[in-house]
C-alpha positions as CSV (number, residue, x, y, z in Angstrom):
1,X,0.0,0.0,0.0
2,X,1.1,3.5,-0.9
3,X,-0.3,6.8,0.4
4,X,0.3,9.5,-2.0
5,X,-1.6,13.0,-2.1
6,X,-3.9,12.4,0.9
7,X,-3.7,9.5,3.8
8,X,-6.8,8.6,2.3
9,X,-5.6,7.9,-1.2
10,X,-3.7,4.3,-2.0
11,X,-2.7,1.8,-4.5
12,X,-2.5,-1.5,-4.8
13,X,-0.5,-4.0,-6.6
14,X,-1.2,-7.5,-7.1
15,X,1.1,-9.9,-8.7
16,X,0.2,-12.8,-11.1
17,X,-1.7,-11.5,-12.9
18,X,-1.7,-13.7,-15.9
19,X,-2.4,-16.5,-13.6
20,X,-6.3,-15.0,-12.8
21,X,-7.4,-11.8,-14.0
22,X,-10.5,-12.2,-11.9
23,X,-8.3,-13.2,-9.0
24,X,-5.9,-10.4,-9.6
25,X,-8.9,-8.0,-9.3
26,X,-10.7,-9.6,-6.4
27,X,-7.8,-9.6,-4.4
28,X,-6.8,-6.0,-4.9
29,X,-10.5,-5.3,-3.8
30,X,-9.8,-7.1,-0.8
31,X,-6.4,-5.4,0.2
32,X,-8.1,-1.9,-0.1
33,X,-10.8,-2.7,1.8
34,X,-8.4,-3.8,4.6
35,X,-6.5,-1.1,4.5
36,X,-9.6,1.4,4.4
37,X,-10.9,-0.5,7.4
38,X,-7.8,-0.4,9.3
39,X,-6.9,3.1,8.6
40,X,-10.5,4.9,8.4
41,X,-13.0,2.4,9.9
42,X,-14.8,2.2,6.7
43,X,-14.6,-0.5,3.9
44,X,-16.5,2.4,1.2
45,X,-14.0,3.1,-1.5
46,X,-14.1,5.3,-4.7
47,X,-11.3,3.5,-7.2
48,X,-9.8,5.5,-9.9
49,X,-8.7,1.6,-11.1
50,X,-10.5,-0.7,-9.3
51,X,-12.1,-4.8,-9.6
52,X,-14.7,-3.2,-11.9
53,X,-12.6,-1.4,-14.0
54,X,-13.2,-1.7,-18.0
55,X,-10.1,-4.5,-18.4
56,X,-8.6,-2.6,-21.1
57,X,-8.7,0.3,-18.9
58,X,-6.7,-1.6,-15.8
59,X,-2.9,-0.9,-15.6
60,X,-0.9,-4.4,-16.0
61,X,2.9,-4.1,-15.9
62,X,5.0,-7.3,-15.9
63,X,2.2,-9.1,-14.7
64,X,1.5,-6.7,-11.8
65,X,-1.9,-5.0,-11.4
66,X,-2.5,-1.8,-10.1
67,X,-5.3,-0.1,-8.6
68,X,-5.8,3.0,-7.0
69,X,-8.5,4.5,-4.8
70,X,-9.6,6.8,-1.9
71,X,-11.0,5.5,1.5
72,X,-13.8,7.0,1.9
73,X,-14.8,8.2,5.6
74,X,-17.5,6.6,7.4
């Protein structure tokens, strides 16, 4: 997890992608909803590149997939 402009704001990065694109995407939905969790009690996120992003939209990069997102505050 990185916090860049605001603590709020993160990114994720899953590896292996080309293993499971669906399991690449669920578990980058999972890690930022721990990290929101832990770090603003709330599990409500708005993804800039999320799970439901368009998939020629999502950011792969030697098989690493990249989200990014804002907690959002309870």
């Amino acid at each position: 997890m990185d916090k860049k402009v605001s603590p709020a704001d993160f990114s994720v990065v899953v590896n292996g992608v080309s293993a499971s694109l669906d399991g690449a995407r669920e578990a980058g939905r999972y890690e930022g909803t721990k990290f929101c969790i832990e770090n603003f009690g709330s599990s409500r996120i708005e993804w800039k590149v999320g799970p439901d992003t368009e998939p020629q939209q999502l950011q792969i990069s030697d098989d690493k997939l990249t989200f990014a997102g804002t907690c959002q505050r309870p």
